[in-house]
MDAnalysis code that builds the backbone (N, CA, C; Angstrom):
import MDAnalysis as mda
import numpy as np

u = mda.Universe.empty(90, n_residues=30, atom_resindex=np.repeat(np.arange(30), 3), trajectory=True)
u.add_TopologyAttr("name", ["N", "CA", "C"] * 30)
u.add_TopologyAttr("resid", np.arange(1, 31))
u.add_TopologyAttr("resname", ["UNK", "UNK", "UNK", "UNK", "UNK", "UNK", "UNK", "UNK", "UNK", "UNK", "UNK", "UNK", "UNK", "UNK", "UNK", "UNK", "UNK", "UNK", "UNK", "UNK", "UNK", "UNK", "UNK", "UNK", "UNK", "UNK", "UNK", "UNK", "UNK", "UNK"])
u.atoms.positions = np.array([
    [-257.178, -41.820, 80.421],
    [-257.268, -40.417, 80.836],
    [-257.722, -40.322, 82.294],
    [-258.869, -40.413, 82.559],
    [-259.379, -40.357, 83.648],
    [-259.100, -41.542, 84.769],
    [-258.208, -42.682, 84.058],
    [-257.699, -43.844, 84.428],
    [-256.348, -43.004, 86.004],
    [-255.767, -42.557, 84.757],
    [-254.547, -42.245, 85.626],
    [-255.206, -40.881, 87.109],
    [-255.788, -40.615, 86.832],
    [-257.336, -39.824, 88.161],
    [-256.801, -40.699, 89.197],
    [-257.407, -41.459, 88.298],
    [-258.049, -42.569, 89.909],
    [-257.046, -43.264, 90.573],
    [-255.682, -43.270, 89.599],
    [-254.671, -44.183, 90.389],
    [-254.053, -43.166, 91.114],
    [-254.509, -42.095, 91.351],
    [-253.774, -40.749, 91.548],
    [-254.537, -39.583, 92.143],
    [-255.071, -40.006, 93.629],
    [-256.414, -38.811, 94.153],
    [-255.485, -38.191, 94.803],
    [-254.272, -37.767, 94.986],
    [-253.619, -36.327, 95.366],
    [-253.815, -35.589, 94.739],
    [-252.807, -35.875, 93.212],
    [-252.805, -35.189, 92.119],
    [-253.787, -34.776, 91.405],
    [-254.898, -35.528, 91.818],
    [-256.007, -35.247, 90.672],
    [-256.405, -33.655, 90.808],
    [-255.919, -33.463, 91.859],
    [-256.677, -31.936, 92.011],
    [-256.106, -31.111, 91.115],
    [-254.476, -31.241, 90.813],
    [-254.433, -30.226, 89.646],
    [-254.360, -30.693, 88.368],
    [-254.998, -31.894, 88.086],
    [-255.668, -32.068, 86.716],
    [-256.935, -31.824, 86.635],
    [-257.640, -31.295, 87.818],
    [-259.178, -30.257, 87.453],
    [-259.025, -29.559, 86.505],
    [-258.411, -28.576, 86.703],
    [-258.319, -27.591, 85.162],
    [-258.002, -27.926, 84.171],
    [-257.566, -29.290, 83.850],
    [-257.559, -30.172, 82.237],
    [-258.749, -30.445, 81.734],
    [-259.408, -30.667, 83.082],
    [-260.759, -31.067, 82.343],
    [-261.458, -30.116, 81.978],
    [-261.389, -29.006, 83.010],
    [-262.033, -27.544, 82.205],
    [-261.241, -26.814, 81.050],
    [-260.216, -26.973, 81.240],
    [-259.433, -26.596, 79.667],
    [-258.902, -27.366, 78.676],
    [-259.292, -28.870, 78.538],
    [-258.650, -29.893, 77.770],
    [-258.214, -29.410, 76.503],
    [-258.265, -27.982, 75.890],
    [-257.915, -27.550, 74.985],
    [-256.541, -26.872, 75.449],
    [-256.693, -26.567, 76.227],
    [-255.730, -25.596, 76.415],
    [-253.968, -26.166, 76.988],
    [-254.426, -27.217, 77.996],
    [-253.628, -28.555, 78.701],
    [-253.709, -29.443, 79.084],
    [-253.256, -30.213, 78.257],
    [-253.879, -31.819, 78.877],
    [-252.554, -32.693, 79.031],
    [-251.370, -32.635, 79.735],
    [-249.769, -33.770, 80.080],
    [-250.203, -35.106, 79.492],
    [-250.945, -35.648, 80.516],
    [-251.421, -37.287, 80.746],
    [-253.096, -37.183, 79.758],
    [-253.175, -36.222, 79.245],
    [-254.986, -36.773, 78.701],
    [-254.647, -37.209, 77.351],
    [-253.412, -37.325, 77.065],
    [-253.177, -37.646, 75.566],
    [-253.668, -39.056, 75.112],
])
């Protein structure tokens, strides 16, 4: 989960709101 973050500090910015909504959307947190 937080793996693919780190291989990935562009993107990570719009997987912020996964982490605040991991209910709501998570693509890659599966």
């Amino acid at each position: 989960m937080h793996e693919k973050i780190i291989n990935r500090p562009f993107p990570r910015l719009r997987y912020l709101p996964v982490f605040l909504y991991p209910e709501r959307t998570n693509p890659e947190a599966s």
